[in-house]
Kinemage of the C-alpha trace (Angstrom):
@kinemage 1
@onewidth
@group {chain A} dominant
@subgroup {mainchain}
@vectorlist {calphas} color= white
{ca unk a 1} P 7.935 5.634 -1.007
{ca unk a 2} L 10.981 6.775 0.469
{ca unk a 3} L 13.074 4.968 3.787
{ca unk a 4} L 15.963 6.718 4.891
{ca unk a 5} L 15.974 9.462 1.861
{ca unk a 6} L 15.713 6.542 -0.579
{ca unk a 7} L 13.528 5.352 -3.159
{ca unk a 8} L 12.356 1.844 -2.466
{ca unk a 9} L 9.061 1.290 -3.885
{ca unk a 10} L 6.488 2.874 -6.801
{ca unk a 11} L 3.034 2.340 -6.004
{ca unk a 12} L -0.006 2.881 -8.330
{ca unk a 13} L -3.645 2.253 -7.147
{ca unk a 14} L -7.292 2.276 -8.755
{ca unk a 15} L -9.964 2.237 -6.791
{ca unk a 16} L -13.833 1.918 -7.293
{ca unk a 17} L -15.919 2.544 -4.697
{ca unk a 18} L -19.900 0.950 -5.595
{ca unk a 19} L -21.396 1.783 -2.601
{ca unk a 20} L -23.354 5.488 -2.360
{ca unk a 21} L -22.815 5.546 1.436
{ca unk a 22} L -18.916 5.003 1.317
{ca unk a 23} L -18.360 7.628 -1.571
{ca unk a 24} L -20.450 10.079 0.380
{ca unk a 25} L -17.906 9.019 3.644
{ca unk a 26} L -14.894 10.202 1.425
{ca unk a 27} L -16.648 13.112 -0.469
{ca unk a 28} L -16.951 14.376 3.039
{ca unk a 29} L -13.032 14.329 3.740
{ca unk a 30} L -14.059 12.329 7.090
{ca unk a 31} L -12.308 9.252 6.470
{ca unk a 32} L -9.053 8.913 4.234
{ca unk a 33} L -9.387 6.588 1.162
{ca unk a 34} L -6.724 4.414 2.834
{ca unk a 35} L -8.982 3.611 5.319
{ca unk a 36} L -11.966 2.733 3.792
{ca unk a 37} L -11.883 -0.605 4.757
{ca unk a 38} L -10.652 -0.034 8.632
{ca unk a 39} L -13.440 2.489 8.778
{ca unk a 40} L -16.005 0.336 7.678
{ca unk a 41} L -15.111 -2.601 9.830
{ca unk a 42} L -14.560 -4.598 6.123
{ca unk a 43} L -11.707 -6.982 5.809
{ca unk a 44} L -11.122 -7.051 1.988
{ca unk a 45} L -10.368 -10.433 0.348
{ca unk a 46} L -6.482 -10.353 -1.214
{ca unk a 47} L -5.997 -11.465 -4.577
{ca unk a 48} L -2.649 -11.936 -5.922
{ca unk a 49} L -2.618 -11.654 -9.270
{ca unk a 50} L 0.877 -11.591 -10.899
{ca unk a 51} L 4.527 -10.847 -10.036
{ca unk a 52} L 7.782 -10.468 -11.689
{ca unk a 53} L 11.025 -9.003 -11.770
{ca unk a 54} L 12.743 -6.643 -14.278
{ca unk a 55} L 15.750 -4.547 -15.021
{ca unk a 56} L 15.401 -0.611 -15.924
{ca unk a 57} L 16.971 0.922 -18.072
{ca unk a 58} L 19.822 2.402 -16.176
{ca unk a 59} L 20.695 -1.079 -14.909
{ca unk a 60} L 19.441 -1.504 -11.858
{ca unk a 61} L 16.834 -4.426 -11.454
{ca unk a 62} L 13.557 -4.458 -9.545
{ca unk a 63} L 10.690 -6.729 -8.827
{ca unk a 64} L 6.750 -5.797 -9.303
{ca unk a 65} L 3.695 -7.269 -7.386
{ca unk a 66} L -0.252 -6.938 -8.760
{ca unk a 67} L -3.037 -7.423 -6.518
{ca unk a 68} L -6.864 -6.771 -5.299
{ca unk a 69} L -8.432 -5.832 -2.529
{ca unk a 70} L -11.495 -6.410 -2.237
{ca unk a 71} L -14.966 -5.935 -0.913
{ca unk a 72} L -18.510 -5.580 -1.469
{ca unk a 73} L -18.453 -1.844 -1.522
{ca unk a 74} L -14.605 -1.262 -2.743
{ca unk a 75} L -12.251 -2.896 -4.664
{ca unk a 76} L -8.520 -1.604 -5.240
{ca unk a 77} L -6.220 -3.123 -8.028
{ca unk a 78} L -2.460 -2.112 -6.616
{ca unk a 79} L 0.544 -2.273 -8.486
{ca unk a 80} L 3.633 -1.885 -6.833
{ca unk a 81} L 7.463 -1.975 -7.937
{ca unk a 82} L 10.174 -2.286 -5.786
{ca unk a 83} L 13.752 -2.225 -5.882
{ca unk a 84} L 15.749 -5.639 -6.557
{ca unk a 85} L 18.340 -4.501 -3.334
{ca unk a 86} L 15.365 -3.346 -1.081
{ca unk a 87} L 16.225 -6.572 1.424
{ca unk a 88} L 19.235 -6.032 1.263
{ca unk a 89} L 19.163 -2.484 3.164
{ca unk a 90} L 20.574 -2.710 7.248
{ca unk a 91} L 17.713 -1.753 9.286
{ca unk a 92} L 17.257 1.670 10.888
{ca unk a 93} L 17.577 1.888 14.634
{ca unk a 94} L 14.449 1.723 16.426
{ca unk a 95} L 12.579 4.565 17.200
{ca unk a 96} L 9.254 5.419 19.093
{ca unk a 97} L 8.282 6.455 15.989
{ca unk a 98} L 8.492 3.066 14.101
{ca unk a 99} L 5.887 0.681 13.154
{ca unk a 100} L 6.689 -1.186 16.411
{ca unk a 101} L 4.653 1.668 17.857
{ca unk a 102} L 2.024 1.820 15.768
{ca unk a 103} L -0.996 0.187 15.228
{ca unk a 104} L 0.610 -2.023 12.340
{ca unk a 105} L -0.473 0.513 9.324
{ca unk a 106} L 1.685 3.159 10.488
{ca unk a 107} L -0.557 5.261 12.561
{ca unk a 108} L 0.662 5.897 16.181
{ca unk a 109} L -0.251 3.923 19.211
């Protein structure tokens, strides 16, 4: 993911869907994978399962989070790195476009 032009964070996913109905609701291209959950009316349980921090190999140092979502029907293991300084970045001005408009996962008001 990129804020302002700039790396900040590496995100992997894998997700397994067990329930026929919700793969047929994303076979059909009706709801995005990403919101499986909001679609559904499901509030997956979080589990946090490890974090750390590191230092590539160019120098520069980050810090890495594991963790499940989970329901029923879907869980998702996410791993996601960010960078060490990602804090430390001034804030962009506010725009109508920010989350402050949104719904709170980025999608507009």
């Amino acid at each position: 993911m990129l804020v302002r032009g700039e790396p900040f964070l590496h995100a992997k996913s894998t997700i397994f869907i067990t329930n026929p109905a919700w793969q047929r609701q994303v076979q059909s291209g009706l709801t995005p994978l990403g919101g499986m959950f909001r679609a559904n009316h499901v509030l997956p349980t979080f589990h946090l399962r490890s974090v750390g921090r590191g230092h590539g190999l160019a120098g520069g140092g980050y810090f890495w989070r594991v963790y499940t979502l989970a329901s029923p029907s879907m869980t998702c293991e996410m791993i996601e790195t960010f960078a060490d300084d990602t804090f430390d970045k001034p804030p962009a001005a506010t725009s109508p476009h920010s989350l402050g408009a949104s719904d709170g996962f980025g999608h507009p008001l």
